[in-house]
C-alpha atoms as one frame of an Amber mdcrd trajectory, in Angstrom:
protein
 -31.243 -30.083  49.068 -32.210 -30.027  45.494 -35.119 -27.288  46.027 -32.329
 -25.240  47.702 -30.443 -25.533  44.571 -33.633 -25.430  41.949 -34.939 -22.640
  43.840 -31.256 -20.760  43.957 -30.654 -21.414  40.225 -34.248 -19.921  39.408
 -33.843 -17.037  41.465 -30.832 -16.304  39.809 -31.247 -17.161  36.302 -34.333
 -14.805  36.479 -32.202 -11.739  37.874 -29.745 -12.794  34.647 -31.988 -12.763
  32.413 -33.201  -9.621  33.071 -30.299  -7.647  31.417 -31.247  -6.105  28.963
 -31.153  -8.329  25.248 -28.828  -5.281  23.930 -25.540  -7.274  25.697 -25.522
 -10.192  23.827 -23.191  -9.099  21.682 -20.862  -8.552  25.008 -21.986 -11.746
  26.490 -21.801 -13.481  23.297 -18.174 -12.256  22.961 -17.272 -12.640  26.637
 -17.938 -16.283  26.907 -15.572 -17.609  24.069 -12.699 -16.158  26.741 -13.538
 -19.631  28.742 -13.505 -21.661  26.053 -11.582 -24.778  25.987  -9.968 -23.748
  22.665  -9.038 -20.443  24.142  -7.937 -21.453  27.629  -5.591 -24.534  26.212
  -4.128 -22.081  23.640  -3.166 -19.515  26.453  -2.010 -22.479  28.318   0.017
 -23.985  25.567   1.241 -20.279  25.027   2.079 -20.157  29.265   3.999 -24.044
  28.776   6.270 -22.594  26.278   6.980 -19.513  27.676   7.784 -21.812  31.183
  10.066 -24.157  29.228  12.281 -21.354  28.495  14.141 -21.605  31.623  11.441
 -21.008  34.048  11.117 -23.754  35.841   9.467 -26.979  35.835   7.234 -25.595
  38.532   5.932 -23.142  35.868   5.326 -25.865  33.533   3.569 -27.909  35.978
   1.478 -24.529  36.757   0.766 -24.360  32.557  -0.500 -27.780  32.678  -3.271
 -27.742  35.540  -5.394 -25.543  32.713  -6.235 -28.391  30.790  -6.641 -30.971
  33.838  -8.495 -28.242  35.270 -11.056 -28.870  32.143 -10.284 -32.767  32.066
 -11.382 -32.830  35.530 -14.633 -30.765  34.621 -15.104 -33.275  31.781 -14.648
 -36.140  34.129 -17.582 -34.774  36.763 -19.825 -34.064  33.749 -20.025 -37.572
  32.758 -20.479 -38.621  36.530 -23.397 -36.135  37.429 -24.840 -36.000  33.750
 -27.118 -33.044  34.505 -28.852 -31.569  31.606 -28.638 -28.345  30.105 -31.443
 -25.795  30.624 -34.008 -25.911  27.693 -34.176 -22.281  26.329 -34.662 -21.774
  22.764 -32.426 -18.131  22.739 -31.086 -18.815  18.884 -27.303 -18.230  20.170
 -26.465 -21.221  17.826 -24.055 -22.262  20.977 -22.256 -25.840  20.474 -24.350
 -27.589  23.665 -23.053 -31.220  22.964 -21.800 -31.993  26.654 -23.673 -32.175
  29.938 -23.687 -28.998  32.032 -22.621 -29.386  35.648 -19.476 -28.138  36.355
 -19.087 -25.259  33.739 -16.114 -25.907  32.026 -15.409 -22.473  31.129 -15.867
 -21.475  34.093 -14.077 -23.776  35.710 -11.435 -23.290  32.815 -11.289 -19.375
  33.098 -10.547 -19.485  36.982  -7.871 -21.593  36.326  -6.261 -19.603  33.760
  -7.034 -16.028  34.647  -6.805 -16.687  38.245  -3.446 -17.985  37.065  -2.752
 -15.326  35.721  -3.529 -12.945  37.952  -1.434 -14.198  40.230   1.540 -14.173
  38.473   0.601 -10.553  37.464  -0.185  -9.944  41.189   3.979 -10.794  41.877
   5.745 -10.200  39.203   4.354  -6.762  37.360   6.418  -3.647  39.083   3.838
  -1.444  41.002   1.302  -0.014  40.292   0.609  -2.410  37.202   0.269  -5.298
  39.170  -3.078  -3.867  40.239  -5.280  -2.964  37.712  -3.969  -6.037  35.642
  -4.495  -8.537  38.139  -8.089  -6.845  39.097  -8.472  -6.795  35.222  -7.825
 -11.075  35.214  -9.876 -11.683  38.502 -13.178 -10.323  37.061 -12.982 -12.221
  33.787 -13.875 -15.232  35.374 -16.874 -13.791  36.864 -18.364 -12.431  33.508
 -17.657 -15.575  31.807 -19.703 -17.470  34.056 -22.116 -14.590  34.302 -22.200
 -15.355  30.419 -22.716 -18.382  31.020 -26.373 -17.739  32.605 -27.001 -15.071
  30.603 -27.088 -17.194  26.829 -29.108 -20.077  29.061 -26.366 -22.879  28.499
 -25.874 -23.197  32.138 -27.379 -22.814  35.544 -25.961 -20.785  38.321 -24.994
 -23.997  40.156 -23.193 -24.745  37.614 -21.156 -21.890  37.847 -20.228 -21.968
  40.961 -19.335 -25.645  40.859 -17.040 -24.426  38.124 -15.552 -21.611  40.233
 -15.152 -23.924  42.906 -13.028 -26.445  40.775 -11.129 -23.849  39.152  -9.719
 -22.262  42.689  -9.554 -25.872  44.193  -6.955 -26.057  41.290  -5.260 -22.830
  41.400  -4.828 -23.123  45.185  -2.974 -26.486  44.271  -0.658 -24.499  41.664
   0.086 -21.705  44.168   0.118 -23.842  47.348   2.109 -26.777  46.805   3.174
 -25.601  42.703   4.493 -22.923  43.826   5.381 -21.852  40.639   7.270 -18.686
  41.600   8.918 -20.264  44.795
């Protein structure tokens, strides 16, 4: 099993890695929109919003962004998998262990939050573009993630994974707009 996954995170890093050096400053930029900073702030932003009269469901919604990432911190320390060693001179803060991706596992969480929300309450035809808009921020954060060589496509994905886990929690059994 861990060829599969070698030989899928090589194949994939490589395809990454070819596009072309002139988007780092995108990717660069892109990435900080998973942060933990940024995704608690928008979630402490979302909590306050929620405590003014909509619901504890909507504060209970706010709060699985940061379990979301406690979570991620949890399984970091269990599988303790090392970062990839590039030297790319990003000057990126790499002081945790890398699988799941936090912000990717973060950003699904919060703009697949999001998006929902959008998704039901924006009047038509808004609802659209912005929730489209929310959906594929998650993707180029991880995609980000590859691309500045602080994580491996498994990684990713095991980050995408926990983030929907947890947003199928908040709009399955949440509920925040029930």
């Amino acid at each position: 099993m861990k060829s599969y996954i070698h030989q899928f995170d090589h194949s994939l890093t490589d395809v990454i890695r070819r596009l072309p050096r002139s988007w780092d400053p995108f990717f660069i930029s892109v990435t900080h929109l998973g942060d933990p900073i940024t995704v608690c702030l928008i979630a402490v932003a979302f909590g306050v919003w929620a405590m003014t009269g909509r619901g504890v469901r909507m504060v209970l919604a706010a709060a699985a962004i940061p379990s979301t990432l406690i979570v991620g911190y949890g399984l970091k320390l269990l599988f303790e998998r090392a970062r990839p060693v590039l030297d790319l001179g990003y000057n990126l803060r790499l002081d945790s262990f890398s699988f799941p991706s936090g912000h990717s596992s973060g950003a699904m969480i919060t703009y697949g939050l999001l998006a929902y929300l959008a998704w039901l309450s924006l009047p038509a035809p808004w609802n659209i573009p912005v929730a489209v808009v929310l959906v594929i921020i998650p993707i180029v954060v991880g995609v980000s993630r590859v691309y500045l060589g602080v994580h491996y496509p498994s990684d990713v994905l095991a980050g995408w994974l926990l983030g929907l886990v947890m947003l199928a929690v908040v709009i399955f059994i949440v509920r925040p707009l029930s």
